[in-house]
C-alpha positions, 0 to 999 in steps of 0.5 A: 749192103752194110757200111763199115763206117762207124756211126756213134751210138747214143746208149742210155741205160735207165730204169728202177732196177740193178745193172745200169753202170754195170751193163755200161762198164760191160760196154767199155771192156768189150770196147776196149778189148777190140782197140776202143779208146774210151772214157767214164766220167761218174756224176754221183759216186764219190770221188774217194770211193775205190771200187772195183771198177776203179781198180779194174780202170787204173790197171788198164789205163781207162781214164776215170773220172769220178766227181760226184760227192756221194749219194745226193739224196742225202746230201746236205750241200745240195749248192756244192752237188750243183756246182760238182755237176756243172764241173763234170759237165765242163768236163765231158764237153772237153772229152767228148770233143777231145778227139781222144775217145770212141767211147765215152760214159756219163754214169749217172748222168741222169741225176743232175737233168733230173735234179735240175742241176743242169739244164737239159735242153741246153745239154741235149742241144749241146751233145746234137751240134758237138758230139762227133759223129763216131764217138758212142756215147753211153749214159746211166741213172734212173728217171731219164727225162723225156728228152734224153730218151727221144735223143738216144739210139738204144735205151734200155730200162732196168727193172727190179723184180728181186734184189737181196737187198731186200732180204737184208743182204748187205752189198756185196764186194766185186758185185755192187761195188 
C-alpha cells in the first residue's frame, strides 16, 4: 500500500558533466506546477548575473538567491568567497526551517564543502536534526563529498561525453545561461 504522506527527498546532482542546475531547475517547474512552494539559493554564480532562469524566476514569483561572486577558481579574494559561503548558508538554514518551501535548491552547494569554506560534518549534522521531514531538498556542483552522497536519497552524476564547447562554440543564451 503506498502512503500518501510526502517524505522529503534529499537530491543531489554531481558529476563532471553538463545539466546539474539544469536537472534541479526542471525539478522546481515541475514542483511548482503541481502547487509546490519552492526556493533556490545559488552558491557560486554571481549575484549580478541576469540569467535566464533568474528571469524565468521573477516572472513566477520563485524566491531566488544567488550569493556567490562568480567562478571561484579564479578568485582573488578566496576570504571574501568564504565569508559569502557562511552567509548563503545562514541563509538556507533560515529557509529551509522557515515552514515556507517544499522545495529548496542549493545550486552549487557543493563548492564550499569541498573547498573547505564550510565544514561538512557540522553541514550534514545540521541538515539531519533540522531540515523538516517533508521538505525536498535538491543540491548541485561537482566533487560532492563522501558524506553528502551517503545523506541523499537520489544521486545522480553527470558525465561529459561530448560538449561544443570543446569545439570552440561558445556558450549559448537560453541554453548555458
Amino acid at each position: 500500500m503506498e502512503s500518501t504522506e510526502r517524505k522529503g527527498l534529499v537530491i543531489l546532482y554531481t558529476g563532471q558533466g553538463k545539466g546539474k542546475t539544469t536537472a534541479a531547475l526542471g525539478l522546481v517547474l515541475r514542483a511548482w506546477g503541481h502547487g509546490l512552494r519552492c526556493c533556490v539559493i545559488q552558491f557560486i554564480k554571481s549575484e549580478r548575473g541576469r540569467w535566464g532562469e533568474t528571469l524565468a524566476a521573477e516572472r513566477l514569483g520563485i524566491p531566488w538567491h544567488t550569493l556567490g561572486a562568480g567562478f571561484t577558481w579564479r578568485s582573488q579574494d578566496l576570504a571574501r568567497d568564504r565569508r559569502k559561503a557562511e552567509e548563503g548558508w545562514a541563509l538556507a538554514q533560515a529557509e529551509i526551517v522557515s515552514g515556507k518551501h517544499d522545495l529548496v535548491v542549493l545550486d552549487e552547494f557543493t563548492y564550499p564543502l569541498r573547498f573547505g569554506w564550510l565544514d561538512p560534518q557540522a553541514v550534514l549534522a545540521w541538515l539531519r536534526a533540522n531540515r523538516p521531514p517533508g521538505l525536498h531538498l535538491v543540491i548541485t556542483g561537482r566533487d560532492a563529498v563522501d558524506e553528502l552522497v551517503a545523506l541523499a536519497d537520489l544521486v545522480t552524476e553527470m558525465n561529459e561525453i561530448k560538449h561544443p564547447f570543446a569545439e570552440g562554440v561558445s556558450a549559448q543564451r537560453g541554453i548555458e545561461y
